[in-house]
C-alpha positions in Angstrom: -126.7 117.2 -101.9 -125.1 118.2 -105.1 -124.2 122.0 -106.0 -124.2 123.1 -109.1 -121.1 125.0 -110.4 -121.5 128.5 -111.5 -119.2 131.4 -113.6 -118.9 133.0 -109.4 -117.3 130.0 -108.2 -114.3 129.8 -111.0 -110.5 131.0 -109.4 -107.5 132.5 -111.0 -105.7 130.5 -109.9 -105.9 126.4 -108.6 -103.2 124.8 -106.9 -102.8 120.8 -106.9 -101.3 118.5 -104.6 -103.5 115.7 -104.3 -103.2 112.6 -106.2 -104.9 109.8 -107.7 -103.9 106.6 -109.9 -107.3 106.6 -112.2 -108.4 109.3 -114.1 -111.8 109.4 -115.7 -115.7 110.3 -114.8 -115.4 109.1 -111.1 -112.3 111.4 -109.8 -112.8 114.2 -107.7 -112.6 117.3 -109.3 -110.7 120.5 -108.0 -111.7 123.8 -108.8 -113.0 124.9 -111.1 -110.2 127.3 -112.6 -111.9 130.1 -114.7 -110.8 129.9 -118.6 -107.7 132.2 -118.6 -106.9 131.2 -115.2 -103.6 129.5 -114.2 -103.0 125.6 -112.6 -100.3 124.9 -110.7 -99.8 122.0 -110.0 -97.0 120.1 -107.6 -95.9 116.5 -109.2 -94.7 113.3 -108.0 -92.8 111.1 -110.0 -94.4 109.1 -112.4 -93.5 105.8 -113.4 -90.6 103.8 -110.9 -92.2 105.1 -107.5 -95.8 103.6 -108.5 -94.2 100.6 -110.0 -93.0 99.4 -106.9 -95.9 100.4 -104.5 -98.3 97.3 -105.1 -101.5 99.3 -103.6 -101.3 101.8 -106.9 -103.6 100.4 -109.7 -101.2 102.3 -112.0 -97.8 102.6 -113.4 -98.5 106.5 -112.5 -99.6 109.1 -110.2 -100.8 111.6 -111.0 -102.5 114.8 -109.6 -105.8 115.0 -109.3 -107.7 116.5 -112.2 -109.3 120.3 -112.2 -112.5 121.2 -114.0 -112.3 124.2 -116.3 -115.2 126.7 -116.5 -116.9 126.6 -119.7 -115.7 123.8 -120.5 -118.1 121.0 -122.2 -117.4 117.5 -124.3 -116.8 118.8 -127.8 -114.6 121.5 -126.5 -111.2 121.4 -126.6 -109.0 123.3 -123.5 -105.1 124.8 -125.0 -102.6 124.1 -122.3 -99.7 127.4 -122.7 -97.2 125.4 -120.3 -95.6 128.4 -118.3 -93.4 126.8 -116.0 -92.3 123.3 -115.5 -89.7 123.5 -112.4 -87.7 120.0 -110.6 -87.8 119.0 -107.4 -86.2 116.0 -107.3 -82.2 116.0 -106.4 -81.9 112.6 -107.1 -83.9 109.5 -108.9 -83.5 106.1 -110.0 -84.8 104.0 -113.1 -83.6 101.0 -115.1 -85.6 98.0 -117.2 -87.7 96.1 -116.2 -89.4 92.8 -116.0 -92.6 91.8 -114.3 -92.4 88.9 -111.2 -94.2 86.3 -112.0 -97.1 85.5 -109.0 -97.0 89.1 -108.2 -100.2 90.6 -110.3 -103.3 89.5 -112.7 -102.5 90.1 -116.5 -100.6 93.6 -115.6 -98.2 94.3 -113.4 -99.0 97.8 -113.7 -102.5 97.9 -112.9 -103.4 95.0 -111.0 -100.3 94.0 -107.7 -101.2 90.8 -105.6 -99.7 89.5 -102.4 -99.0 85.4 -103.6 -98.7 84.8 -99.7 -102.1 86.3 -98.5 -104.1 85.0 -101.7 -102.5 81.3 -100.8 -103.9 82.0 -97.0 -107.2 82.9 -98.2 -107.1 87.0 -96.9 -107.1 89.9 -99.3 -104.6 90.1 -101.3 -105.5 92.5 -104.6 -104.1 96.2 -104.3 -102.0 95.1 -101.2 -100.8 98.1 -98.5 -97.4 97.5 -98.1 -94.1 98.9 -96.1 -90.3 99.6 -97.1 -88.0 97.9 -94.2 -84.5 99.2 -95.5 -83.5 99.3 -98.7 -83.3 97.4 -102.0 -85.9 95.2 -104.2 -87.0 93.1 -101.0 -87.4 96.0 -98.9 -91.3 96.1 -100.1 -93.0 94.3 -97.5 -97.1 93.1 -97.4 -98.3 95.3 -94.4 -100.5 92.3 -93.6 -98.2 89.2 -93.9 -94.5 90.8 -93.8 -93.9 88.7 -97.6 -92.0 90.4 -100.0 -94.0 91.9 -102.5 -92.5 94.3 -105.2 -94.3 93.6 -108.4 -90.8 94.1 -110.7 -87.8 93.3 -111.1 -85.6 96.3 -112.6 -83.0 94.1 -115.0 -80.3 97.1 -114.7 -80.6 99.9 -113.0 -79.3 103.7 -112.3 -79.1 106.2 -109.5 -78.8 109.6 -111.0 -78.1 113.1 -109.2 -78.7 116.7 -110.2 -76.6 119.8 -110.4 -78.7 123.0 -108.6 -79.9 124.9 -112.0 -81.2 121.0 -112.9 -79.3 121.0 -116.2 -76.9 117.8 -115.9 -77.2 115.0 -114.4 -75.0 111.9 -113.2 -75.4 108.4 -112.3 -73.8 107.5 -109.3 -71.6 104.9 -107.6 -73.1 101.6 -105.5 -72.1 103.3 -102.0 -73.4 106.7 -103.3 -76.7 105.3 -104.3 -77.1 103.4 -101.3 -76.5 106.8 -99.1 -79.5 108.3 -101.5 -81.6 105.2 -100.5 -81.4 106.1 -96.9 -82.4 109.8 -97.5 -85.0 108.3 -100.7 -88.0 110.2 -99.9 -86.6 113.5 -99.7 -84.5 112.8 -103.0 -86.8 112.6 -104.9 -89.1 115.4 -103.5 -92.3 112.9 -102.1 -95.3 114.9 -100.6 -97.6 114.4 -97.9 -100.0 113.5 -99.9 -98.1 110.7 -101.8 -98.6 107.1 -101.2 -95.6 106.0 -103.5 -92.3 104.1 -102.4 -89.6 106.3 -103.5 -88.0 104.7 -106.1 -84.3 105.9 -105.0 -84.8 103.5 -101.6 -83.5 100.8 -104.3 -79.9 102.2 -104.5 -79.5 100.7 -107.8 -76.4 101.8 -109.1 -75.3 99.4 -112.7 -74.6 102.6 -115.0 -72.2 104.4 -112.9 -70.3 107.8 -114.3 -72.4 108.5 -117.0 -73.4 112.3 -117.3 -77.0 113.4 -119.5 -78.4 117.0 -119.7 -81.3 117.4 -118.6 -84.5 118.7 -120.7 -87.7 118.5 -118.3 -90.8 117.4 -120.1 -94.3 116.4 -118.6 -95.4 112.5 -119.6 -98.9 113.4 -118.3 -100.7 116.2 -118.6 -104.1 117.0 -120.0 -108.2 115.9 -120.2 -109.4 113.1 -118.0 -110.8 110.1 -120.2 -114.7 109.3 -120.9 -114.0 105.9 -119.0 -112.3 105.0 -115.7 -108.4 104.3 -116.9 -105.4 103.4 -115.1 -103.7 107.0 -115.8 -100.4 105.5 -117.5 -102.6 103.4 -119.7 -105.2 106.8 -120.9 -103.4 106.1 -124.5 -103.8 103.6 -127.3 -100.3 101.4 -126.6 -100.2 101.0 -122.7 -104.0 101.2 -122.6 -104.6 98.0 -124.8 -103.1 96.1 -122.4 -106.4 96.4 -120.9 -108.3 95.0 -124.0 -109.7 91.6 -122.4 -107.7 91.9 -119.4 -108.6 89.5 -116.5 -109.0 92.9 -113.8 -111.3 95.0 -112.8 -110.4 97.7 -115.3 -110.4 95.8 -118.6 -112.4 97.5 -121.8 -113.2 96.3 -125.0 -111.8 97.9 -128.2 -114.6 100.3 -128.8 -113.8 101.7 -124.7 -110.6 102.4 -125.5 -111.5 104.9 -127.9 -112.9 106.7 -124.8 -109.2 107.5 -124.2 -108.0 111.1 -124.2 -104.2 110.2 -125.0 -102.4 112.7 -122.7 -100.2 110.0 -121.7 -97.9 111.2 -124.1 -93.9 110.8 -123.4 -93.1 113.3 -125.9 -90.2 115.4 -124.7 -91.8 118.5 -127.0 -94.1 119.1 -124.0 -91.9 121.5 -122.2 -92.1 124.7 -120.7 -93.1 127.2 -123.6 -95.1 125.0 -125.5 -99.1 124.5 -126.3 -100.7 121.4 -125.7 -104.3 121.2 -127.2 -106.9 118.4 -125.7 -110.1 117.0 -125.9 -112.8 117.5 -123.9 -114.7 114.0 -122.8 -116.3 114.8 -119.8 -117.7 118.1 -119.3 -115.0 120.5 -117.1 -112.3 118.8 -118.8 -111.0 117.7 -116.1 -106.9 118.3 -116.6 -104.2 116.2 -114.7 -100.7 116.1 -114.7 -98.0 114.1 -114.0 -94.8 111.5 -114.9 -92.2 114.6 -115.4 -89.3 113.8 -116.8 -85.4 115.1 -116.6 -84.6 114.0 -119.9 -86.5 111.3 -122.2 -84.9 110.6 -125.4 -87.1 109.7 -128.3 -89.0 106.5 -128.3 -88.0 106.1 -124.4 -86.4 103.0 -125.7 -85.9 101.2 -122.0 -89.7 101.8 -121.5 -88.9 104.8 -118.6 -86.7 107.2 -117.8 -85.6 109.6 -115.0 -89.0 110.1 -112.9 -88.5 112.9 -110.9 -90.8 115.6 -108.9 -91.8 119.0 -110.5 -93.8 122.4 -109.9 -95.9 122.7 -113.3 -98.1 125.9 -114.1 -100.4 125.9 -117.3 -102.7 128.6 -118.3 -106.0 127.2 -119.7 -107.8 128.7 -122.4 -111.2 126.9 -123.5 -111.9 126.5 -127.8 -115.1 126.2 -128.3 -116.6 123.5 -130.5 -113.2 122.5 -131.1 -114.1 118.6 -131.1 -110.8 116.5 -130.9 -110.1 112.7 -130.9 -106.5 113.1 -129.1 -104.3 116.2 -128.3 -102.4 118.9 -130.5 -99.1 119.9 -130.0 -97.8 123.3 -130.7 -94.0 123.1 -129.3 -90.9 125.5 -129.4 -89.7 126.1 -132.8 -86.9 124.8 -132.4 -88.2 121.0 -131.5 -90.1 121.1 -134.8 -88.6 118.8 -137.6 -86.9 120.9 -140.3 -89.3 120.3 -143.0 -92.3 121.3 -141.0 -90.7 124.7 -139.6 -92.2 127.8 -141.0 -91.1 129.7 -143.9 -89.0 132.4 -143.7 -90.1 135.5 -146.2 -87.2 134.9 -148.4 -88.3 131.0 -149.0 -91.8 132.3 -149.4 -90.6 135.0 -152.2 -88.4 132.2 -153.9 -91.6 129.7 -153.7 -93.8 132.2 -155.1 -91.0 132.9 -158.0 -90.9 129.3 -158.8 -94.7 128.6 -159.1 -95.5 131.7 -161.2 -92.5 130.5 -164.0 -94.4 127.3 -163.8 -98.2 128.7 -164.1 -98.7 127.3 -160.5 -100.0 129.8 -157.5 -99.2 128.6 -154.2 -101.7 127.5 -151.6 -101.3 130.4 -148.9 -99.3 130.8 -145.2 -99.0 127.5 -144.1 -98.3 127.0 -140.2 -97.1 123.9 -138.3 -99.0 121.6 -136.1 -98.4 118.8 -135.0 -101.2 115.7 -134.7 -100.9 113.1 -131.8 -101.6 109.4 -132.4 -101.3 105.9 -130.3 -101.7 102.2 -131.0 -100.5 99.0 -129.6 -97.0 99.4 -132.2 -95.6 102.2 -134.3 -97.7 101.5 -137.5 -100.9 101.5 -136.1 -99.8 105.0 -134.1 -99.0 106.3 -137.1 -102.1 105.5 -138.7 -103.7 106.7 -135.5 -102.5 110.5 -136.0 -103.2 110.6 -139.7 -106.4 109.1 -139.8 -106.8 112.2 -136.7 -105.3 114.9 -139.0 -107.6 113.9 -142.0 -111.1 114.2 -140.4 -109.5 117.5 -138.2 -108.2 119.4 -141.5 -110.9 118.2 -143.6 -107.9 116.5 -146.0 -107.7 112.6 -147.5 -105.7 110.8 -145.7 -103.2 110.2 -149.0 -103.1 113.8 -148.6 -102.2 113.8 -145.4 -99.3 111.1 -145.8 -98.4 113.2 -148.8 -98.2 116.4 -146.7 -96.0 115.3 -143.5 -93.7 113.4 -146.2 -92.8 116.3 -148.0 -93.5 119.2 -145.6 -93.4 117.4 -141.8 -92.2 114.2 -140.3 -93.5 111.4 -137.9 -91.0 111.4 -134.7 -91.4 108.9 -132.2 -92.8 110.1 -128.8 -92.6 106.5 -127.3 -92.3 103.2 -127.7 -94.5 101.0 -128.3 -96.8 103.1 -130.0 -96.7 107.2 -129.7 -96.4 109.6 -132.2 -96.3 112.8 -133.4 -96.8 113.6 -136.7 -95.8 117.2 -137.7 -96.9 118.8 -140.4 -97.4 122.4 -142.4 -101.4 123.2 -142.3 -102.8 126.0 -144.5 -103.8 128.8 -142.3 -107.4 128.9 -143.9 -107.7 125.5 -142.3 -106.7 126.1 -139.1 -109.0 129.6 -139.0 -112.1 127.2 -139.5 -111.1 125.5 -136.4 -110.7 128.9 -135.0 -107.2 127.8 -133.5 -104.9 129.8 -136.0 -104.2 132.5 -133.4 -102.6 129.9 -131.1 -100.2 128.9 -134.0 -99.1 132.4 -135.1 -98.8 133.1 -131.2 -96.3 130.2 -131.0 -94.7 130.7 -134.6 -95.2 134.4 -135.8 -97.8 135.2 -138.4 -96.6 134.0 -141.8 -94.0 135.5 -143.4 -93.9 137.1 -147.3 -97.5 135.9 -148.2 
């Protein structure tokens, strides 16, 4: 029998910790959370963990998604990230390369057990076992073969202070005394199916201390198509163009994405994240937190770790969105794309009056998401989105993030975010200029 859904049924507050590896029209939807309301949501790590647990049909996991009253496709749901907390006191990541034999065209999406397939038994998605520790510690739960679908090239074993703010990669004995303890150093659930990525004890960068700077990978609407949930974005996800599994698209299905596999280390507690709605409710999911990513996550991951995450929802109504918004803290913007202070404003106003000009009006940053199977085509991604959002060419978007924004690289290859100063009266029509003078401050001097 299906219920309908009603305002009555809506919560405060939703609380997540139960996962999934696909996100689209056929997950299970918690809630629904009533527009206002809070999610809180309890994360496992995101990229290493899935990677090596064949039975995963994704690089991630992720929790499962929650619907959001009110909210219908054409909508678009703001994200005010309140808290984003670790877990983990410890995790382990490195490069990578695929084993060869081990999957069908993506060793992210689609594991195989060589051994059963060669005996004629199941052997897609195979259930699997760690018997101690290390790379051949991932056994087939059916035929006892080793089955880890990567290889990681050079790895890292990196522990926390208590406030989370440094971190340090650890010695081979030190790493293998984590491996022993993995589940709990890296903060697994109950309702986790991942191998804890720690049980590896790699240990090739050893002494090297980072500060930390948590930032969610995953986090927003559920996709109008069934996607791996590390491939809802346009570089990972065209992997799946033509693939030979069961979750290959064509090019025009791909478009179905939502892009809230982001990478970008802006999303962090205190900033807004703005995202489509595809499927009525929304759907919003979270996942893949990070304790540091630098820009372009040049060795493809980072340090995967646990986290709690709370986001207040707020629904925009006929807001209709190819790919999220960001709004972050002011002090990740780029410097050309920071707001005015009231002394630039009364200089710029000085300036265009000796020259017979009259400027355009408060300006306020945004910044425009965009994805594509290499940096150019991202690019071309978020301002071909910026264009049709702010009603602008897209020469005059170019124009605009050149003199007055920046691209920065979210990851490679093929995230970005392009920043950018938007006239207010443009951001009023989309009825979303009180969420950027929230973040930034009304405009100053105008």
């Amino acid at each position: 029998m299906t219920v309908e859904l009603t305002h009555d049924l809506a919560q405060d507050h939703v609380l997540v910790d139960r996962y999934t590896d696909i996100v689209g029209p056929s997950n299970e939807m918690l809630g629904p959370v009533k527009d206002g309301g809070h999610i809180e949501y309890i994360t496992v790590p995101g990229c290493w963990g899935p990677m090596i647990t064949p039975s995963i049909r994704s690089g991630h996991e992720v929790t499962l998604p929650v619907r959001v009253d009110g909210a219908k496709v054409g909508d678009a749901v703001a994200l005010y990230i309140e808290t984003l907390e670790q877990t983990s006191r410890a995790t382990t990541s490195g490069t990578h390369v695929g084993v060869e034999d081990r999957f069908i065209s993506d060793p992210f999406v689609a594991n195989i057990c060589p051994t059963c397939r060669d005996d004629g038994r199941h052997f897609l998605y195979p259930d699997t076992y760690l018997d101690g520790i290390g790379e051949s510690a991932v056994k087939c739960a059916t035929c006892h073969s080793e089955v880890i679908p990567f290889h990681m090239i050079e790895g890292y074993t990196m522990v926390f202070d208590d406030p989370k703010g440094i971190g340090v990669t650890v010695a081979p004995g030190r790493a293998e005394e984590l491996a022993r303890d993995a589940r709990a150093m890296v903060a697994l659930t109950e309702h986790s199916t991942q191998h804890p990525i720690v049980a590896l004890g790699r240990a090739d960068l050893v002494g090297t201390m980072t500060r930390c700077r948590i930032s969610a990978g995953n986090l927003g609407s559920i996709p109008a198509i069934d996607l791996p949930s590390s491939h809802n974005c346009g570089d990972f996800g065209a992997f799946l163009v033509g693939a030979e599994h069961e979750f290959a698209v064509t090019e025009e299905q791909l478009e179905m994405r939502t892009d809230v596999h982001m990478d970008v280390d802006s999303v962090r507690q205190g900033s807004v994240v703005i995202v489509p709605v595809k499927v009525d409710g929304a759907g919003i999911y979270a996942g893949d937190v990070h304790a540091m990513i630098g820009d372009g996550e040049v060795a493809v991951h980072t340090t995967d770790i646990g986290a709690r995450l709370v986001v207040r929802v707020d629904v925009i109504k006929g807001l209709e969105l190819d790919g999220p918004l960001l709004l972050p803290p002011v002090e990740d913007l780029p410097f050309l794309a920071r707001p005015f202070t009231a002394d630039e404003v009364a200089r710029g106003q000085a300036l265009a009056a000796a020259n017979a000009t009259s400027l355009e009006g408060p300006m306020l940053p945004v910044q425009v998401l965009g994805s594509g199977p290499f940096l150019n085509a991202a690019v071309d991604n978020a301002v071909a989105r910026a264009a049709k959002l702010f009603e602008m060419t897209v020469d005059e978007v170019k124009n605009r993030s050149t003199i007055s924004g920046a691209v920065d690289i979210g990851r490679l290859p093929g995230f970005v975010q392009l920043s950018l100063l938007v006239p207010r009266e443009r951001l009023e029509r989309l009825g979303i200029d009180h969420l950027a003078e929230a973040q930034y401050g009304e405009p100053a001097g105008w």
